[in-house]
C-alpha positions in Angstrom: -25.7 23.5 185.2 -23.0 24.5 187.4 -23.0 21.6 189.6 -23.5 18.9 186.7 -20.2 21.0 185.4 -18.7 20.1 189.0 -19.2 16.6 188.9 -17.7 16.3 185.3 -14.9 17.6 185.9 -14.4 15.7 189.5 -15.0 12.9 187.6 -12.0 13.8 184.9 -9.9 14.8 187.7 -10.4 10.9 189.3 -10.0 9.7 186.6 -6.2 11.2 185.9 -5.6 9.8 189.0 -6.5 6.7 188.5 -4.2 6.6 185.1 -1.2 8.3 187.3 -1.0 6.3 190.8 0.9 8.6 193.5 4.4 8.9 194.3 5.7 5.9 196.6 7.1 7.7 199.8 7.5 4.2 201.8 7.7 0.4 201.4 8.2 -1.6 204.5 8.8 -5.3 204.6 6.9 -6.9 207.7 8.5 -10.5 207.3 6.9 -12.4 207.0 3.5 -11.6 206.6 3.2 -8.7 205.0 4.3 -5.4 203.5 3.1 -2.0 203.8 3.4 0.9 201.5 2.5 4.4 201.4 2.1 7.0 198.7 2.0 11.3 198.3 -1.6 11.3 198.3 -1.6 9.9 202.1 -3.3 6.7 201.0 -1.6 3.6 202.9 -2.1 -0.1 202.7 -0.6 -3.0 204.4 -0.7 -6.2 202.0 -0.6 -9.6 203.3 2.2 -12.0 202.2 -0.7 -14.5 201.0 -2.7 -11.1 198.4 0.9 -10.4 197.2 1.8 -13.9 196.4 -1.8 -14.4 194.5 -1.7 -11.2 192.8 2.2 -11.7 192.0 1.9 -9.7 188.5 4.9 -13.4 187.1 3.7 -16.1 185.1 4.3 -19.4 187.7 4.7 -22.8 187.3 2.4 -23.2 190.4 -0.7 -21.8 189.3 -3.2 -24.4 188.3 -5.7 -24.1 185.5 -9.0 -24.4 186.1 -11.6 -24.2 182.8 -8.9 -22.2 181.4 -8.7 -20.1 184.4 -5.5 -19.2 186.3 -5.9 -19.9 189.9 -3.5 -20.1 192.4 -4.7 -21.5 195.7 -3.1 -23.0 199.1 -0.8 -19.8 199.5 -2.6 -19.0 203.4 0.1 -19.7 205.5 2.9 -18.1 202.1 5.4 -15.8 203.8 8.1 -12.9 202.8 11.5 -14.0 202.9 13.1 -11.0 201.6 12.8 -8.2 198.4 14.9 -6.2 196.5 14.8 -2.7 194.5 14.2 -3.0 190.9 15.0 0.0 190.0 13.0 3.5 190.8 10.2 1.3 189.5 9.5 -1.5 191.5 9.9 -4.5 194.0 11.0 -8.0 193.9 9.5 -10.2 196.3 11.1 -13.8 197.5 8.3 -15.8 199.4 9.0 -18.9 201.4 7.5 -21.0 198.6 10.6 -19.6 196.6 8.5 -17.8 194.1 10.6 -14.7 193.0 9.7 -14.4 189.6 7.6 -11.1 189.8 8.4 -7.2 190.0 5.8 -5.4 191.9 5.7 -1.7 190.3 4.6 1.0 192.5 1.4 1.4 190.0 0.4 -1.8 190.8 1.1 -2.1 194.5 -1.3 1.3 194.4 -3.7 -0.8 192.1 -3.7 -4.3 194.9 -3.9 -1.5 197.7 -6.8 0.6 196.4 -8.7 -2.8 195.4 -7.2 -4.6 198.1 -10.7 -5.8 199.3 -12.9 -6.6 195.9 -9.6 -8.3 194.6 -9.8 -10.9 198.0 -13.6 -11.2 197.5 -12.8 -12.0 194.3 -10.1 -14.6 194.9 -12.4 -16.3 197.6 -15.2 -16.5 195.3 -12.7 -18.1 192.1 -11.7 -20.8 195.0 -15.1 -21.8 196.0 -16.1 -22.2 192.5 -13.5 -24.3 191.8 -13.6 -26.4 195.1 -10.0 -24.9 195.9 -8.9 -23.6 199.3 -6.1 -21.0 200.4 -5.1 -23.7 202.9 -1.8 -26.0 201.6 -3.3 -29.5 200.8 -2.0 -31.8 203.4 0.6 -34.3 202.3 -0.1 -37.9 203.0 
């Protein structure tokens, strides 16, 4: 009884974490490939330029729709020109292909970070199905 009383509350206490990311103690730009962050709880990720951009939380004129899904693709080779503090809240990133559009709060940099690997299975698998790749088409 005791131990099924463990596990409960271990899965309560996840579970509040999961609803309040950790505090943000660094965010370093590595232009231009990628950006890494690091949070109270020790947890640190480095994101590539290419995850952010396809992840990028902004509505964008370059995402195609496919079957009514939203996929962007051809961002491989995307890079980090610069960013800028919004706020105590949150990042702006400019990327090479000029999108700028979209504020990366520290919740959700935790969120790409923690899921950094099921969210670029996921991506790949989106591409595939839609005969896409993360290469830029070439230009004729």
């Amino acid at each position: 009884m005791a131990a099924a009383m463990g596990a409960v509350i271990r899965r309560m206490h996840a579970a509040a974490a999961a609803a309040h990311p950790p505090r943000l103690t660094k965010l370093a730009l590595h232009p231009p490939k990628s950006v890494e962050v690091e949070f109270a709880d020790g947890s640190s990720f480095h994101l590539s330029a290419e995850f952010l951009r396809v992840y990028s939380p902004a509505a964008d004129s370059k995402i195609r729709s496919v079957g009514g899904e939203k996929v962007i693709f051809g961002r491989r080779h995307v890079g980090i020109m610069s960013a800028e503090s919004v706020g105590n809240y949150g990042v702006r990133i400019l990327f090479d292909d000029l999108h700028k559009t979209g504020i990366f709060t520290w919740d959700y940099l935790h969120h790409l970070g923690s899921n950094k690997f099921s969210l670029m299975r996921s991506y790949i698998r989106t591409l595939r199905k839609h005969g896409l790749s993360r290469d830029p088409r070439r230009r004729k």
